[in-house]
NUMILO-728307 format. One line per field, with one value per residue (C-alpha): residue number from 1; residue in one letter; x, y, z. Coordinates in steps of 0.1 Angstrom, whole numbers, plus 5000, padded with zeros to 4 digits. Layout:
BEGIN
i = (NUM/...)
aa = (a/...)
u = (X/...)
v = (Y/...)
w = (Z/...)
This chain:
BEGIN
i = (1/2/3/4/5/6/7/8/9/10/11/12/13/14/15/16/17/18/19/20/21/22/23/24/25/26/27/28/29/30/31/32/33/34/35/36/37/38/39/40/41/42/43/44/45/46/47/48/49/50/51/52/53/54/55/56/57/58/59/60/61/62/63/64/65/66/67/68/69/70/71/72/73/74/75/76/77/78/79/80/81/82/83/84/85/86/87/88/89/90/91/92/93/94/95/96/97/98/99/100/101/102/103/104/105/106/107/108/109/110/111/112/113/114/115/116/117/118/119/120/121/122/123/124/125/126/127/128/129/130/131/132/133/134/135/136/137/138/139/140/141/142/143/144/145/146/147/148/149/150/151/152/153/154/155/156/157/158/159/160/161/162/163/164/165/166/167/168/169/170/171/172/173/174/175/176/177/178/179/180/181/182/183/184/185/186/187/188/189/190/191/192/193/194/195/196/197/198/199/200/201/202/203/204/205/206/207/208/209/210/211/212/213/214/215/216/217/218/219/220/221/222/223/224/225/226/227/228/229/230/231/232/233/234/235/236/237/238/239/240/241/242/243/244/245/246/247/248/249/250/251/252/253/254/255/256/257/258/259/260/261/262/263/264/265/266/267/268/269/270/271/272/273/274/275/276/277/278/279/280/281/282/283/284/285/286/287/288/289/290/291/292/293/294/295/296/297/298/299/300/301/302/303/304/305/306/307/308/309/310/311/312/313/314/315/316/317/318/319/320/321/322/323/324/325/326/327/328/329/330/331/332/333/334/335/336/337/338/339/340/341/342/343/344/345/346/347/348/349/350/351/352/353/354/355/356/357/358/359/360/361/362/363/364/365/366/367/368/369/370/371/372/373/374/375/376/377/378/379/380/381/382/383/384/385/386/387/388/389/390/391/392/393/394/395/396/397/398/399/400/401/402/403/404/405/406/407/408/409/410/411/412/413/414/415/416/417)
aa = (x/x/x/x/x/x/x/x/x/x/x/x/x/x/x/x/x/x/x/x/x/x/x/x/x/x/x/x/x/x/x/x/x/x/x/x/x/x/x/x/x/x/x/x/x/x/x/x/x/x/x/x/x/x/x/x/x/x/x/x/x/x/x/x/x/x/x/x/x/x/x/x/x/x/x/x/x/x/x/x/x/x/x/x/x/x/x/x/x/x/x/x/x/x/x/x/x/x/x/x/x/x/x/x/x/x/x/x/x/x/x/x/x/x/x/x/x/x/x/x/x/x/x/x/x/x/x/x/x/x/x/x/x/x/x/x/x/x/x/x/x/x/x/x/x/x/x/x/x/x/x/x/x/x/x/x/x/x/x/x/x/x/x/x/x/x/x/x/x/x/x/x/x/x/x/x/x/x/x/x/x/x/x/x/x/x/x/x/x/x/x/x/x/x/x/x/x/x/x/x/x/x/x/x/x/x/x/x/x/x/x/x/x/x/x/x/x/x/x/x/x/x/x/x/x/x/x/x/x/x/x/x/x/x/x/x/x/x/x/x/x/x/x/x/x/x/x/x/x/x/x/x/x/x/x/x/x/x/x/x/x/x/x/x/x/x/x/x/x/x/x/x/x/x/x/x/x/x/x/x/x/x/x/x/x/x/x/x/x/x/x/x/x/x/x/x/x/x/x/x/x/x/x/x/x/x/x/x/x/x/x/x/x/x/x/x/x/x/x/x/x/x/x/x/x/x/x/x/x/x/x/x/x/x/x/x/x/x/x/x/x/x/x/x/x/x/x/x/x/x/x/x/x/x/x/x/x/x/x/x/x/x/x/x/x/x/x/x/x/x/x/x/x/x/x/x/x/x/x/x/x/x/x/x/x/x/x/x/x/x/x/x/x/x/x/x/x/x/x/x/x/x/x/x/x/x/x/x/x/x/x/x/x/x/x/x/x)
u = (6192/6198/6171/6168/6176/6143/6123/6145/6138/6106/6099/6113/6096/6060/6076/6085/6050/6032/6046/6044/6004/6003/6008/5988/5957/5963/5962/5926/5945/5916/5939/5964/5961/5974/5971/5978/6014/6023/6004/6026/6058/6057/6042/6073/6095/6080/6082/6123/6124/6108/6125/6159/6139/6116/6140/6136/6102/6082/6096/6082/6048/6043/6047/6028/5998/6002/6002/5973/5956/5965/5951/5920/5919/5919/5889/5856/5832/5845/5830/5805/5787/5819/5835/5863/5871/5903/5931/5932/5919/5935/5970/5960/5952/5986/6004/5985/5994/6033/6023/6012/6043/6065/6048/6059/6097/6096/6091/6065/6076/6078/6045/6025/6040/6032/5999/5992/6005/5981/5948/5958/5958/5927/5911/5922/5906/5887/5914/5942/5918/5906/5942/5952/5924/5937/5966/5973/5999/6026/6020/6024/6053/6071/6067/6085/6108/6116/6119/6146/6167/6165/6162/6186/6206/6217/6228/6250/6272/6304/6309/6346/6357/6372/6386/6400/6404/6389/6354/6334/6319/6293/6272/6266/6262/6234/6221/6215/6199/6173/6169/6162/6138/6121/6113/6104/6085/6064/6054/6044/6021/6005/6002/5978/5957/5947/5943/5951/5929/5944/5946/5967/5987/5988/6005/6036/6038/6038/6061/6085/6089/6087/6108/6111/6126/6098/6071/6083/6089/6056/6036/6054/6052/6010/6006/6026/6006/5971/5970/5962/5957/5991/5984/5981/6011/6031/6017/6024/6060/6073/6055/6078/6108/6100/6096/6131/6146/6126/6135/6172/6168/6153/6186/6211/6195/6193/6234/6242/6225/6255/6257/6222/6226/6247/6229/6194/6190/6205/6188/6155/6160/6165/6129/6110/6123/6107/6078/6071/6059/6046/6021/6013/6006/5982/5958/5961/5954/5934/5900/5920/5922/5936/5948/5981/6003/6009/6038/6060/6071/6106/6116/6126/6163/6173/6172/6186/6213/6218/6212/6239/6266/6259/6264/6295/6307/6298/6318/6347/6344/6336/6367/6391/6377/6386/6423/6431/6412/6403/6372/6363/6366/6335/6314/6324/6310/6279/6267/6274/6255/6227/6216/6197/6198/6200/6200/6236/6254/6233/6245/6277/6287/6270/6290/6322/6310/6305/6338/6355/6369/6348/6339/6298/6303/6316/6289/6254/6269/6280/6242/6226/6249/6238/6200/6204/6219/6194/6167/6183/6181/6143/6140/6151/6131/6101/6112/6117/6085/6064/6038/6050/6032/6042/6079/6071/6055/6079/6112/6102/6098/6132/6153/6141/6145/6184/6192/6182/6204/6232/6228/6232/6262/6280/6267/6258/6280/6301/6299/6310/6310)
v = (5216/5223/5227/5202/5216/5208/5224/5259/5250/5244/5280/5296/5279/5292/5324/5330/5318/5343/5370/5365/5347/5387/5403/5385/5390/5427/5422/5401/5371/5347/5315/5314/5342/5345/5308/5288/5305/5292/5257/5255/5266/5238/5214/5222/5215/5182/5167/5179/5163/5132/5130/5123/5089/5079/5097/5126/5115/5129/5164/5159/5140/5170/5198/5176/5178/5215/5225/5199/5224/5252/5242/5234/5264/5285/5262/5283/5257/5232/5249/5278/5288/5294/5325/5325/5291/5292/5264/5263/5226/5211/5221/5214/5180/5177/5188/5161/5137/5145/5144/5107/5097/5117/5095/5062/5071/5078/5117/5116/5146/5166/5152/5164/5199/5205/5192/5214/5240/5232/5229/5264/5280/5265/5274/5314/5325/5350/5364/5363/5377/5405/5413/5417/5437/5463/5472/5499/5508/5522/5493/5466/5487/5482/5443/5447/5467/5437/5414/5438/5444/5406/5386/5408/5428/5402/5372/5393/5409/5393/5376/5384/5411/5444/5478/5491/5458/5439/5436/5453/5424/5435/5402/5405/5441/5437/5405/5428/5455/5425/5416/5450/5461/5427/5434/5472/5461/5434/5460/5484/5453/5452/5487/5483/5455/5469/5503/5542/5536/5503/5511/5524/5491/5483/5524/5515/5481/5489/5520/5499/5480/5504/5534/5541/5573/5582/5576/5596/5624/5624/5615/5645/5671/5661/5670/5703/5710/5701/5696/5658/5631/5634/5598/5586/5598/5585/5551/5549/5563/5543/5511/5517/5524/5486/5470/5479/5454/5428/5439/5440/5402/5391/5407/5394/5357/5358/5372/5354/5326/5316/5353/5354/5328/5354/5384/5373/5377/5411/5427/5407/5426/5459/5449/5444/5476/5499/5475/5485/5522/5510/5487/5520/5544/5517/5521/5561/5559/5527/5546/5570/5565/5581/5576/5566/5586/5578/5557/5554/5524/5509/5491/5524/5518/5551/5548/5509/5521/5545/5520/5498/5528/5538/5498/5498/5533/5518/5483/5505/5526/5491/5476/5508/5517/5479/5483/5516/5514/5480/5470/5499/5520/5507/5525/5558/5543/5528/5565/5580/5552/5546/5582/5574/5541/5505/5487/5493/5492/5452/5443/5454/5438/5406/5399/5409/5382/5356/5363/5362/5396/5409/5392/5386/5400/5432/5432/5430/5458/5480/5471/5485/5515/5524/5519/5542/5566/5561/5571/5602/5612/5604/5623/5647/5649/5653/5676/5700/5695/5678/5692/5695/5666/5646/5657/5648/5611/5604/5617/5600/5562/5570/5581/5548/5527/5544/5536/5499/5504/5516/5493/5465/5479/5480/5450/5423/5391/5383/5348/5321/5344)
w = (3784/3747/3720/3694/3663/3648/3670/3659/3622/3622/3648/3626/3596/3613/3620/3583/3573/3600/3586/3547/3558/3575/3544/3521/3547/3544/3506/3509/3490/3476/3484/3515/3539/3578/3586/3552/3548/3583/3577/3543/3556/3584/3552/3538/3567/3578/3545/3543/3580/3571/3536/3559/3569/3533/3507/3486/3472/3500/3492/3456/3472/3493/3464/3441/3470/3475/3435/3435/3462/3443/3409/3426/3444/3408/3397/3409/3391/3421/3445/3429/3460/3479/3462/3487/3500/3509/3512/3551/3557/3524/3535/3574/3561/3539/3574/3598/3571/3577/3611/3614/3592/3626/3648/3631/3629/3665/3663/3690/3709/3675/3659/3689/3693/3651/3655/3683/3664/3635/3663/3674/3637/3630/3665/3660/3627/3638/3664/3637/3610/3630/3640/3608/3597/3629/3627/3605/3574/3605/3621/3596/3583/3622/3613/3581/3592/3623/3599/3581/3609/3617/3589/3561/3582/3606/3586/3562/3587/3600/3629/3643/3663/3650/3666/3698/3726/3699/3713/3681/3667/3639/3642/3680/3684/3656/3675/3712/3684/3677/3709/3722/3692/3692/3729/3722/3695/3717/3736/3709/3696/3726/3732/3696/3703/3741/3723/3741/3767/3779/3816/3845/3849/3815/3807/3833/3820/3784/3795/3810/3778/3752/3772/3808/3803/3777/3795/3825/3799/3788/3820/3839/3807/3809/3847/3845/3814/3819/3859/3853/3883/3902/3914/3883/3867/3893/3895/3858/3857/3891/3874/3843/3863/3882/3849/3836/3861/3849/3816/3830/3842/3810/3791/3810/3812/3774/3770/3801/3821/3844/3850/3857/3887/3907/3897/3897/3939/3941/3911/3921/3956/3939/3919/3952/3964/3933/3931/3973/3964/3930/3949/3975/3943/3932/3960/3951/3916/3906/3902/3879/3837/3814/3775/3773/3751/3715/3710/3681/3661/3677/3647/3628/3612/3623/3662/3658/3640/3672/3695/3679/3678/3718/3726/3708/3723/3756/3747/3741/3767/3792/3777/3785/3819/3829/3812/3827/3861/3864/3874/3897/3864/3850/3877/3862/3828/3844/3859/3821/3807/3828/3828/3798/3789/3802/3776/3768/3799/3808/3770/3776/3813/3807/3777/3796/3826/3801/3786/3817/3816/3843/3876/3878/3915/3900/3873/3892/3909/3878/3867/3897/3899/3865/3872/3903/3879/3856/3886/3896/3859/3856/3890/3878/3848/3867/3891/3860/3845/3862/3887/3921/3932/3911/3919/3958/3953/3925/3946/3975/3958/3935/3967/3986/3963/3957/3988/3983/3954/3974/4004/3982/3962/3991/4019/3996/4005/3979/3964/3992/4016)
């Protein structure tokens, strides 16, 4: 089912107001802060939308009302024992007034998602003010630098295909970069608001979306160093290792949903297998805390500008496998890739399967292949730093669920079979 058009507009319209309404709440603005800028972007947008019914005039009605507001706003003998009123209920009254004007042209549907919209602004004032007021300069400067990568970057770079097997195109390779960041950087925003000490579950969750590899890095350099709570360590980095195949399903369902319908079962059954031992190390370690690691900010330019050069390597490198070897040569590029990153290898296959180029029965498998790679790497990690516990609980969850992994590489019934 496709998405009205609207709907994307006016998202984004929010999403563009959020984040300048963000920065003006850092800078204590006296007159529009994290919810006005939102409630006057969608202003804005309902008037256009309505303006394609009434004519231009409501675009000019709407402004008038909103420099009305403002002049008000700079007029402190109005309102002299309110220092600071604000313009959140002026404009929220400007917005349900485009709102009513939706429901008479038929917009039903529309009119009740931005007035729900609008009660949920209003409702969070003290959750949205005191998130603003938390997160730090390196923090805001992550959400700026999102907004880079996605909102300049993106639109100004072409979309055709380039270079060897023609499969380098600049617009899509940058698109997975904002896909992968803006997932990476979900994480690191929750990571923030629960704070260091957010939990066992909440450290292999949060590792699983910010870095799997990372987080086993760090988890097994901490026991060898310190003698910390084996049980702990390896709750937290077999938790992160299960979340990558949910992160796995959400990438290929956003490159490719038809591909997702024949890979979903086998990838799903490859999730229940890390997720078994994840669920005994629980029991182990659920009276155990400890902080979780500092984490760094994944919208840096520099490591998306890597990201988006291994992708294309590993297009390339997808694309010539499959013309010299054929299919079967993509295995060999799946072990190189997956030994550190998924990411690229998902991107990469689930494009092809969309494409046609590569057969989705062939592709699941190429992803799984690389994810046991990517196993045997972080096992091996641990067993050269971590503690020697560690290496035991760890080695046996990775080596079952590789042979999962295997057994479903090579007895899974084809499609129709």
């Amino acid at each position: 089912m496709e998405i009205d058009p609207i709907y994307q507009q006016l998202a984004i319209a929010l999403g563009l107001g959020l984040l300048v309404g963000l920065q003006r709440e850092r800078t204590n603005s006296r007159l529009a802060g994290f919810r006005t800028f939102p409630l006057i972007t969608l202003l804005g947008a309902v008037c256009a939308h309505l303006a394609e019914s009434f004519g231009p005039w409501i675009v000019a009605v709407g402004l008038a009302g909103l420099i009305g507001l403002l002049i008000v706003g700079n007029l402190p003998s109005v309102r002299p024992k309110e220092p600071d009123p604000g313009l959140t209920s002026e404009v929220a009254m400007l917005v349900m007034f485009a709102v009513g004007a939706l429901l008479i042209i038929g917009q039903t549907a529309l009119a009740i998602a931005i007035g729900g919209t609008v009660a949920v602004l209003l409702h969070l004032k003290s959750q949205m003010h005191d998130f603003a007021s938390r997160i730090g300069d390196r923090d805001f400067t992550a959400v700026m630098q999102f907004a880079l990568i996605t909102l300049v970057i993106l639109p100004v770079l072409p979309n055709q295909f380039y270079g060897p097997y023609l499969v380098l195109n600049p617009f899509k390779i940058w698109l997975m970069v904002v896909l992968i960041v803006g997932i990476s950087l979900g994480g690191y925003i929750v990571y923030k608001l629960l704070g260091p000490r957010a939990g066992t579950l909440a450290a292999g969750i949060l590792g699983g979306l910010l870095s799997s590899t990372a987080t086993t890095a760090s988890y097994a350099r901490r026991t060898s160093q310190s003698s910390g709570p084996a049980a702990l360590a390896a709750f937290v980095i077999v938790t992160a290792s299960t979340i990558v195949f949910i992160r796995v399903l959400v990438l290929v369902g956003a490159t490719s949903p038809t591909f997702l319908a024949d890979a979903a079962a086998p990838i799903a059954a490859m999730l229940v297998a890390m997720a078994l031992p994840t669920i005994w190390f629980w029991f182990a370690a659920r009276r155990e805390t400890s902080a979780m690691p500092p984490q760094e900010n994944p919208a840096e330019l520099k490591p998306a500008v890597l990201f988006a050069a291994l992708y294309a390597v590993v297009l390339i490198a997808t694309a010539a496998a499959r013309d010299y070897l054929g299919q079967g040569g993509l295995y060999g590029v799946a072990i190189l890739s997956g030994l550190t990153d998924m990411d690229a290898i998902t991107l990469s296959v689930s494009q092809m399967v969309s494409s046609g180029t590569v057969s989705s029965d062939t592709g699941w498998r190429v992803i799984l292949i690389a994810s046991m790679s990517n196993l045997v790497f972080k096992g091996g990690m641990v067993i050269a730093i971590g503690e020697r516990t560690l290496a035991k609980r760890v080695a046996w969850a990775f080596t079952f669920a590789f042979l999962i992994g295997l057994l479903l590489v090579l007895h899974w019934p084809a499609p129709g079979a």
